[in-house]
N, C-alpha and C positions, 0 to 999 in steps of 0.2 A: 353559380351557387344554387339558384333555382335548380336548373339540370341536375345538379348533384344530388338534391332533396328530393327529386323526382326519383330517380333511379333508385334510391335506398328503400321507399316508401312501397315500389314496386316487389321488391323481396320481402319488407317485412311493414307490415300497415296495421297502426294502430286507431281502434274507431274508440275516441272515449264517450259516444252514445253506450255502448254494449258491454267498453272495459276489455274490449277483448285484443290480444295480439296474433296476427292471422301470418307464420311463417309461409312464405309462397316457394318450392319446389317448381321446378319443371314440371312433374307430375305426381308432387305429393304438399299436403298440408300439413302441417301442427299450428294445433291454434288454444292459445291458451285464455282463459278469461280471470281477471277480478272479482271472486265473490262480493256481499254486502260488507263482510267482516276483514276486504283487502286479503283473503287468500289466494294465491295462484292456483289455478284448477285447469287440468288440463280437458280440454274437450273433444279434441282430435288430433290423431295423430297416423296419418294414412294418406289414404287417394287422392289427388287434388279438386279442391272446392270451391265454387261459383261465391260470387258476393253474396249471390240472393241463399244459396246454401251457409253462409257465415252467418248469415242473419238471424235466420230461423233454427240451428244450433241453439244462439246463444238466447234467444228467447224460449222455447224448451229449457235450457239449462236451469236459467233462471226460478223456474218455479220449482225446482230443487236446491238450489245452490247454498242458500241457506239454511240448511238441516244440519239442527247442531250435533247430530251424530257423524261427526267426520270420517270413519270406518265405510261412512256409503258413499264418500266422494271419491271422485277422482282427482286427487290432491297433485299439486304439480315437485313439492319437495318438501317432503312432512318432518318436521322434528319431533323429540320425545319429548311425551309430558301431556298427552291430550287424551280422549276417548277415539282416538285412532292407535289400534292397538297393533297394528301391522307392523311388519320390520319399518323400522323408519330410515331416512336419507341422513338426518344430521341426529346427533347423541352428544349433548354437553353436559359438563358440571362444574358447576359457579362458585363464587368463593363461597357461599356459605355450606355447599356441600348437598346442595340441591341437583337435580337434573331435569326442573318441567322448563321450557322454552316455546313461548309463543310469538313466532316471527311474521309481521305482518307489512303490504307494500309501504315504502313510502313515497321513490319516485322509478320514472325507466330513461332510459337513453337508447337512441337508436342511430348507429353510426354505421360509415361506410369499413368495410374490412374488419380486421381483429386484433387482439392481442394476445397475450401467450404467457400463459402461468406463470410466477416468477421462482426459479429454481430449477424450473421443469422441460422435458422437451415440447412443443407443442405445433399445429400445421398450419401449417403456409397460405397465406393469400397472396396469390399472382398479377401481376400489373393485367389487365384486363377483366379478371376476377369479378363479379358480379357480389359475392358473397358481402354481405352486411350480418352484424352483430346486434342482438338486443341485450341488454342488462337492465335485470331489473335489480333493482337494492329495495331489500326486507328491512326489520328493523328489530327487535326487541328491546322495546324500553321500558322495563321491567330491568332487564341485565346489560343494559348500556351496551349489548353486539348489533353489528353489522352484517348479513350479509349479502353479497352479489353474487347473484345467478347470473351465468353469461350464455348465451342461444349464437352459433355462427352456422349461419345456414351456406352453403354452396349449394344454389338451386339448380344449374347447370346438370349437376348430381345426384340430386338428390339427397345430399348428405347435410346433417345438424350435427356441430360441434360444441356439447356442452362442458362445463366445467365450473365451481362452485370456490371461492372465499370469503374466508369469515374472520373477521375484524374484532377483536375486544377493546371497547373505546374505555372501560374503567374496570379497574380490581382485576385478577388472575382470574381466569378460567381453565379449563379442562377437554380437549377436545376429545372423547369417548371413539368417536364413528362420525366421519363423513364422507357423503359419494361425490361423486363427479354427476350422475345425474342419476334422474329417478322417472320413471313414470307408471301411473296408472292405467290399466287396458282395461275397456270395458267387458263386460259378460258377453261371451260368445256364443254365437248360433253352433259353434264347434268345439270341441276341448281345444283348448292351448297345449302345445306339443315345442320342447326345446331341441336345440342343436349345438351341442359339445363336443369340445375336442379334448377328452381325458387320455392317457396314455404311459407312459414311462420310459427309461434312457432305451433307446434303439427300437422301441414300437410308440412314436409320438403321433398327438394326434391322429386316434382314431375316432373316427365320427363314431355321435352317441346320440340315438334319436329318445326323446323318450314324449309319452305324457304329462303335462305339467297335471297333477292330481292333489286336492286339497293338501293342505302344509306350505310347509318352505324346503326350497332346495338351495343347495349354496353350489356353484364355479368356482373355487378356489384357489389360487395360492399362496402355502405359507409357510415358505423355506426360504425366506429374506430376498431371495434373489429369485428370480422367473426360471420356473422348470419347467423337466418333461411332464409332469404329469398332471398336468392341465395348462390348458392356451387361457389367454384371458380375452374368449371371445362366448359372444353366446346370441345364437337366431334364434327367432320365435316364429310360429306360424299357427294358422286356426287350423285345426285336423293334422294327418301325419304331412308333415314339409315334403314338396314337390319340389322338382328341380328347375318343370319350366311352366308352371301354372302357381296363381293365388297368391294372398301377401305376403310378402315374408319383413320383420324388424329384425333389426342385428344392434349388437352393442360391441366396441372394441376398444380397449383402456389405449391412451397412451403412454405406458406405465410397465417397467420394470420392476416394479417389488412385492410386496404382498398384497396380492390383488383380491376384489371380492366381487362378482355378478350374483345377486339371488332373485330368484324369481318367488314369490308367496304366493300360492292361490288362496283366494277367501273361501270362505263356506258359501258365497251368494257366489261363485263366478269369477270374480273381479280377480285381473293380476296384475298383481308390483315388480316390478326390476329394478332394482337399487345395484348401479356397479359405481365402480370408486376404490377405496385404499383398505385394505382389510384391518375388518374391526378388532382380527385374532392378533394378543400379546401387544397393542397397541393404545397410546394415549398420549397426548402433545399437551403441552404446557401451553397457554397462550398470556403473557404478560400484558399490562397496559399499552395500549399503542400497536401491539402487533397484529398482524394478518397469517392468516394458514390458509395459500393456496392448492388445492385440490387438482391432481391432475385430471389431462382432458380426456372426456370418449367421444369416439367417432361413434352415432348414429344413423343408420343406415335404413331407410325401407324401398322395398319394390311389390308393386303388384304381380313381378311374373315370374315368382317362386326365387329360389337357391341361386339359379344361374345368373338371374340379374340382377339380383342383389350384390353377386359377387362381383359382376361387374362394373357395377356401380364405385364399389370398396377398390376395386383394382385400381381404377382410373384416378380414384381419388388419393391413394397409396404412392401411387407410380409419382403423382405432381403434385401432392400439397403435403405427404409426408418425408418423403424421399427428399434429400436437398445433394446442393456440391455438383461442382462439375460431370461426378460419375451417374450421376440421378439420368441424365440426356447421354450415356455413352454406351454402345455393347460392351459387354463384360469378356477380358480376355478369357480364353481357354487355360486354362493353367494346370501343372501338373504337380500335384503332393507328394511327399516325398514320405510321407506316417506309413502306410501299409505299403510299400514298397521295401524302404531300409530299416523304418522304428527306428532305434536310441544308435545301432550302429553303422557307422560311417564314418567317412574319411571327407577331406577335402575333395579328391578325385575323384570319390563316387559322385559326387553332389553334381560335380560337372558332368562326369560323363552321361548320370540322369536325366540330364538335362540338356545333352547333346542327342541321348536318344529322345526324348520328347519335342527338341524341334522338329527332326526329322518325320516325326509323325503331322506337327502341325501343332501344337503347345503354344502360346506364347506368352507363360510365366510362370517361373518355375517358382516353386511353395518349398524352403526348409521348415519342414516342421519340429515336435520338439526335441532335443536333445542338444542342441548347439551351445548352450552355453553354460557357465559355471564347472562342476563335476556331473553332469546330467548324463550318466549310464541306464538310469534306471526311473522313476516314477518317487522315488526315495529321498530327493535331495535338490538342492539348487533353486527352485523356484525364489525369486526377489535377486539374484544374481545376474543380472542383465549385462552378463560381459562372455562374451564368444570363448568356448573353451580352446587353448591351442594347442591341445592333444591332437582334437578333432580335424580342427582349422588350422593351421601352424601360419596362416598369410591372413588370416583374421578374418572378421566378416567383411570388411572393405575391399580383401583381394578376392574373395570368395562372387561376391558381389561382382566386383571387375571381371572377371571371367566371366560367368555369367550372361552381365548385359553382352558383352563382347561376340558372344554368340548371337545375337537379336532376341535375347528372352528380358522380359521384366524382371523384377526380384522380390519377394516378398518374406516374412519371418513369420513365424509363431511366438506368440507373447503368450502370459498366463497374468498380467498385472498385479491382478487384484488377489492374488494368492502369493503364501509364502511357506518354503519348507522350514521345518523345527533345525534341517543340519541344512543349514547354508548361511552367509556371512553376513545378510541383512538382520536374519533373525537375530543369530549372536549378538549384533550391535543394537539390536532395538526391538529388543523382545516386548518391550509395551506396546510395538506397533498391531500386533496381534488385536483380533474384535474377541477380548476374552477378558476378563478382569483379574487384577492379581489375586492370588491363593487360588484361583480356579483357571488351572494347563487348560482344559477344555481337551473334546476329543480332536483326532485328527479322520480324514475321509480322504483317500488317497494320497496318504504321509503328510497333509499339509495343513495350516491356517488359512485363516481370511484376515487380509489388511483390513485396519480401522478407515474406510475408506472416508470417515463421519471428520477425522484429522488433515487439516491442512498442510500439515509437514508431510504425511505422508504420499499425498496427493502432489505436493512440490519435487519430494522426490521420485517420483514415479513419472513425473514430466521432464524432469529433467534425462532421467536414462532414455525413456524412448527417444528424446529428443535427438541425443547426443545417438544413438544407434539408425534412427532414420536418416540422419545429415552424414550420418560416417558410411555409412553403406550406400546411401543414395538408393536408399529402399521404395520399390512402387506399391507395394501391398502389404497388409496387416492381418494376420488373423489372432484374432482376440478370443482367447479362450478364457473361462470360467468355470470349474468344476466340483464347486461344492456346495451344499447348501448354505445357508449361516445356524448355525447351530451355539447355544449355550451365550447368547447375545449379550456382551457387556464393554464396557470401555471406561477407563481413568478419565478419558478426557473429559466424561461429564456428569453431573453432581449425582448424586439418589433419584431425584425428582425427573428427570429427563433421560431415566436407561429405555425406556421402552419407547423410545422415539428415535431407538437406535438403525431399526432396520429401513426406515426410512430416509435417515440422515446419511445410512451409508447408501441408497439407491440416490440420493442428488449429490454427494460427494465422487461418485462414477459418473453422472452425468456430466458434473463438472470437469472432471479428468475428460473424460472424451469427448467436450466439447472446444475445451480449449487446443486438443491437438486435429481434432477435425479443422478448427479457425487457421492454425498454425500450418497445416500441411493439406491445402483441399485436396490435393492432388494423389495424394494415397488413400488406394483403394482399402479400405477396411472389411473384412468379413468377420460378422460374429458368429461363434461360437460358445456354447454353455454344454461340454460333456456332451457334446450331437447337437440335439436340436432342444435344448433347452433355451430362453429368452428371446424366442420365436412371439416379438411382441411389437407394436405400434413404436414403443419408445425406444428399443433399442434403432429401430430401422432410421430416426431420426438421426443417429449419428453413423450408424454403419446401413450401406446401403443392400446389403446384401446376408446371407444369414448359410452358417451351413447346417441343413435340414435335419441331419442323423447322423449318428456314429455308425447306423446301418448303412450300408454301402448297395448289400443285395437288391437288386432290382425288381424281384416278383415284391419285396415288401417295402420298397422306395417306391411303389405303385401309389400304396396304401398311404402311407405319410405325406408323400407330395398332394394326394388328393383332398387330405383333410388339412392339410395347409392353406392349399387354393379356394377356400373356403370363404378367406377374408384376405390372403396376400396374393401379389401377381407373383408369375413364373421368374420376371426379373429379379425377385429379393431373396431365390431359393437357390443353394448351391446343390448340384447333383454330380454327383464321378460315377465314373467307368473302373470299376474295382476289377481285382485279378480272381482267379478260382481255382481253388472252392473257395468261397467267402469267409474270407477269418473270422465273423460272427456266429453264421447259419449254418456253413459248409456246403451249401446249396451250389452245385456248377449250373450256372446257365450259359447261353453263348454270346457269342463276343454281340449278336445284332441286335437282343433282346437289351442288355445293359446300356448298349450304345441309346438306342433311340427313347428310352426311358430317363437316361439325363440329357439327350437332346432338348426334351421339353421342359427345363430350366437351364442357369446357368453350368455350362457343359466341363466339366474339368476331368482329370485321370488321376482316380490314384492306387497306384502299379507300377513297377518295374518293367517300364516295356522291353527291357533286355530279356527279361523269362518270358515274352512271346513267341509263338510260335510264329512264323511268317504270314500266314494266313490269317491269324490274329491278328497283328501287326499290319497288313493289307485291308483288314476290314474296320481297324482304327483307323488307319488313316483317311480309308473313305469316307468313316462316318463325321472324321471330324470337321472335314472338307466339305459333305453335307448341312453338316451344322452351321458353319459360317456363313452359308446362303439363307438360313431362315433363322439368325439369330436374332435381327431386328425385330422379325414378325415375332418372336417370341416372346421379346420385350415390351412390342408395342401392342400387338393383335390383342384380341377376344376370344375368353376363354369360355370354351362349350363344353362341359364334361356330358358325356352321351351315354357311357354305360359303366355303371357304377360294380367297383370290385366290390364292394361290402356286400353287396345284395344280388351279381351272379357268377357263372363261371368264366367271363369275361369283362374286361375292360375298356374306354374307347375316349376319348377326348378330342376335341380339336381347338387350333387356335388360328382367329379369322381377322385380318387386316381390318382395319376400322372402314376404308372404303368398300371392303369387300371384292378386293382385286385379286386375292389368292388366299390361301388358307392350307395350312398341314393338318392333319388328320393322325392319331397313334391308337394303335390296336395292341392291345397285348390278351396271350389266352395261356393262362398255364398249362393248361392240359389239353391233350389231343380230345378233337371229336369225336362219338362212340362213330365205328365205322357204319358205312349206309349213310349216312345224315347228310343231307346238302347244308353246302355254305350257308350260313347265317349271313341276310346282309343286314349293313349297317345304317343307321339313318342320321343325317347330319342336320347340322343346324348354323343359322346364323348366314346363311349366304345369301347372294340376291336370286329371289326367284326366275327372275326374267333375263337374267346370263345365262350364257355357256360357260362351263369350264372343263377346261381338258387337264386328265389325270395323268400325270407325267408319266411315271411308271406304269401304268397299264396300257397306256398310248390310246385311249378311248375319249370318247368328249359327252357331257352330260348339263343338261340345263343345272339352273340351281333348284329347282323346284322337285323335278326326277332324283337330285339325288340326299334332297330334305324329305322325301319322298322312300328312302330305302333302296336307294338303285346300286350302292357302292355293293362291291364282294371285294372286300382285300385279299390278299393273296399272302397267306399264313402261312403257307407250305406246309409241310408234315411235322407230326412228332408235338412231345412237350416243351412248352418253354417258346411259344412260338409269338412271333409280332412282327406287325410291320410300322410303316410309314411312308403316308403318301401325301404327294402332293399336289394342289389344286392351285390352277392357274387360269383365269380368265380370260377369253379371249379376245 
């Protein structure tokens, strides 16, 4: 037990001389203190700091701390209702229809490991796991609330997992706005400068650098459900963000709904970042006795810029978010069957698709939509989870049988949580629709949104897939989603609680897909939202993997994937090898630039390799044959973005084994060099200086230091649309 109290104390140590709580990183501090008035005030949150540095902090602080103009503190989670006039963290109102709150400590607990919001998805501590929890419990007794701040540091990582619950011990309350966490940054010797990933369906996530400049700026989304156009991520950095120099903070919800990061700058300097549940069209009821837990954000910082911060998130991603047997597995190659056939097919083709994709190296094949109900068209069927036998006449079980029989996996296309106006569910239970009677509400791609907030609904929706996973003997899931929630209402709950709607329906999906994640660990799930919509911490909790885009093109799946690896690894991102011209862009590129572009995630095809050419078809198949060699490093390794496409006319990444025993390297340049110009070389990163490593392809050998040094020249070949990939092997 000693030993045990040892070990916690060493991650998180509380001096009650100072009041202050000192989170210990690897190489980073947060350290919060006790004003005189009991408020939590953050004092640092950065570099890692000496005892004798904890000391001296908090005696400096001290002779401020006290200044009853709270606007100049560094408050650790402020609510409304004070002369801190900043966005605040929490926003209530009480029965009598007030909204001041002043929430002050009353005790803390400091325990080994975590726990995990209730409702919500939340990450993992591992058996050997170092990480310890603090909670501190606030109090307001003035309005009989509760609340508990909770701190999960993973020192190992660098990483702090906060999240916030608030308790109404007497009378109804009102929950306004609350985040998951908050912090104060001090005044910098630089501007504060953010890093966004705003975008839209087929150009997601593009990075968006900007200056955080007096005001507030809001991250947003708020379309019920997690979209393309904005990630609910957001870095900060002092001056414009580097990629391999200076501090960088990051913030990452775990959380699929209406999400909210704001950064405020003050007039003096100081910046807030409040992320958590968006405060837009929302308001929670809170009864006597109940609690409203707040989902979690991962907090991230690194001293040495973009790169290590992301790598920090990756590692942390890959094992404390990711769960299930497929968390620790390479992800099969599989082949789609959507831009290939779309709505028509037959039973034969399915197969014989699928006979040509073994041949190339495939090993599982994806029907996507059209298989069941009347599904000709984008018009009809959705909530009909029964195989059409126009299509199938031997059903999805015999469809399935042939299939594995080949040596392929099998996996389907869902849309769950959607339903058409003409299909048989609706007829039967048109109240199941998230719309209130006298208001049809619009549709966005002929369809509804289930009330996913209803429990019958959610039973029925477990039970079909249930009955379609066990009948088919299906290995894979992709889960699509396609519309926003729009015109939010539902029978199932009084006046007072519609606007708690869009939240009830993101833990009502939670729900749904946790219990068949429990039920089936063994199918692989891929999300989908319309491309790369709900590209987010809390879907990855039940689905291990995500497909990126409905853009397929590979010069602009550069782009995406690169503002993705931002805060996710390469393992939780689906990339295909599409046919040409791109049914998006119309863009033809060739067969090696596409290939090695979804090399560097998970690698899958989607195309009719019957319309290849042989040559095409030859250099599929070699690519894919190359991919199975560096899939692991893909999933496991270190990712080094080296030359950013937003910012030249080429691109460059590499990803580096954790020991540093080998590493891939990807060059991609849309456009030919002006002639005369010699090779650009490229300069890598992340190797060990003092190896060798020899370049497979080029048959040459180079220390690590010469070629972190600028020694590589890839070998582009001619023309537009050119890339390579090469590989480093140490000797």
């Amino acid at each position: 037990m000693v030993g045990f109290l040892r070990e916690v104390a060493l991650v998180i140590e509380f001096d009650p001389e100072h009041s202050t709580f000192h989170l210990k990183g690897n190489s980073s501090s947060y350290l919060l203190a006790l004003s005189p008035s009991r408020d939590p005030q953050l004092l640092h949150w950065g570099a890692a700091l000496g005892d004798g540095d904890v000391v001296q902090l908090a005696r400096l602080w001290r002779t401020k701390a006290g200044d009853p103009l709270l606007e100049k503190l560094r408050r650790d989670y402020a609510s409304f209702g004070n002369n801190d006039l900043r966005s605040p963290a929490l926003h209530l109102e009480h029965p009598d229809g007030s909204r001041i709150s002043a929430f002050t400590y009353l005790e803390h607990e400091i325990t080994a490991g975590k726990s995990v919001p209730h409702g919500l998805p939340g990450t993992l501590v591992e058996p050997g796991d170092k990480a310890a929890t603090l909670r501190l419990r606030l109090v307001d007794g003035l309005r009989a609330q509760q609340l508990d701040l909770y701190y999960t540091l993973y020192p190992e990582m660098d990483i702090l997992v906060r999240r916030a619950v608030i308790k109404q011990m007497k009378g109804t309350g009102c929950i306004q706005k609350i985040m998951s966490a908050s912090v104060d940054f001090p005044v910098a010797a630089r501007p504060y400068w953010s890093v966004s990933l705003p975008g839209d369906w087929a150009r997601e996530r593009m990075v968006q650098k900007a200056e955080l400049k007096q005001g507030l700026v809001r991250a947003e989304g708020r379309r019920g459900s997690q979209f393309h156009d904005m990630s609910p991520f957001l870095a900060v950095s002092q001056g414009p963000p580097a990629e391999d120099s200076g501090p960088v903070w990051s913030f990452a919800l775990v959380y699929s709904g209406n999400w909210l990061i704001e950064a405020e700058t003050h007039p003096s300097g100081r910046l807030r970042i409040n992320a958590g549940i968006n405060d837009f069209d929302f308001k929670w009821r809170l009864d006597e006795g109940e609690s409203f837990d707040a989902p979690e954000c991962v907090l991230a910082f690194a001293s040495g810029g973009l790169g290590a911060m992301s790598r920090n998130l990756h590692d942390f991603v890959r094992g404390r978010v990711c769960r299930g047997p497929w968390r620790d597995r390479d992800r099969p190659v599989l082949l789609n069957s959507w831009e290939g056939l779309h709505f028509g097919f037959k039973h034969e083709d399915i197969v014989a698709l699928a006979a040509e994709g073994k041949a190339l190296g495939a090993e599982l094949l994806v029907l996507d939509d059209g298989w069941f109900g009347k599904r000709d068209d984008d018009r009809t069927s959705l909530g009909d989870w029964v195989e059409d036998v126009r299509k199938l006449p031997q059903g999805i079980r015999g469809l399935s049988r042939d299939i594995h029989a080949l040596g392929l996996k099998f996996g389907l296309w869902f849309e769950p949580e959607s339903v058409s106006p003409d299909s048989e569910l609706f007829r039967k239970h048109p109240g199941w629709g998230l719309t209130l009677a006298g208001r049809p509400g619009s549709t966005h791609r002929t369809q509804h949104v289930l009330d996913m907030s209803r429990a019958e609904v959610r039973d029925h929706l477990f039970e079909r897939l249930s009955h379609t996973i066990e009948d088919a003997g299906l290995d894979y899931i992709k889960w699509d989603m396609n519309r926003p929630l729009w015109e939010l209402g539902s029978d199932a709950w009084p006046a007072g609680r519609q606007s708690e709607l869009s939240h009830r329906f993101i833990l009502g999906t939670y729900e749904l897909m946790g219990r068949l994640r429990d039920r089936y660990p063994e199918v692989l799930v891929e999300g989908c939202a319309g491309g790369g919509g709900r590209f987010d911490l809390g879907m990855l909790c039940y689905q291990p993997q995500f497909w990126a885009s409905d853009n397929t093109d590979a010069l602009d799946r550069v782009l995406i994937q690169w503002g993705g690896s931002l805060f996710l690894p390469a393992v939780s991102v689906g990339a295909h090898i599409s046919g040409i011209p791109n049914q998006l862009t119309g863009r033809s590129t060739p067969m090696r630039l596409r290939a090695l572009v979804a090399m560097s995630a998970n690698l899958g095809i989607e195309l009719d390799p019957s319309t290849l050419s042989r040559q095409d078809k030859n250099e599929l198949a070699t690519a894919l044959a190359r991919y199975k060699e560096i899939r692991r490093l893909v999933r496991l390794g270190d990712l080094y973005r080296l030359e950013d496409p937003f910012a030249g006319p080429r691109s460059a990444w590499s990803i580096v084994a954790k020991d540093k025993s080998e590493a891939v390297v990807f060059v991609v340049q849309p456009l030919a060099s002006l002639p005369g110009l010699d090779p650009r070389p490229l300069r890598l990163a992340g190797l060990d200086p003092a190896a060798d490593y020899r370049i497979s392809d080029l048959d040459q050998t180079w220390s690590g230091a010469a070629l972190m040094a600028g020694c590589l020249l890839p070998d582009l070949g001619k023309g537009d649309y050119a890339g390579a990939m090469v590989r480093l092997i140490r000797r």
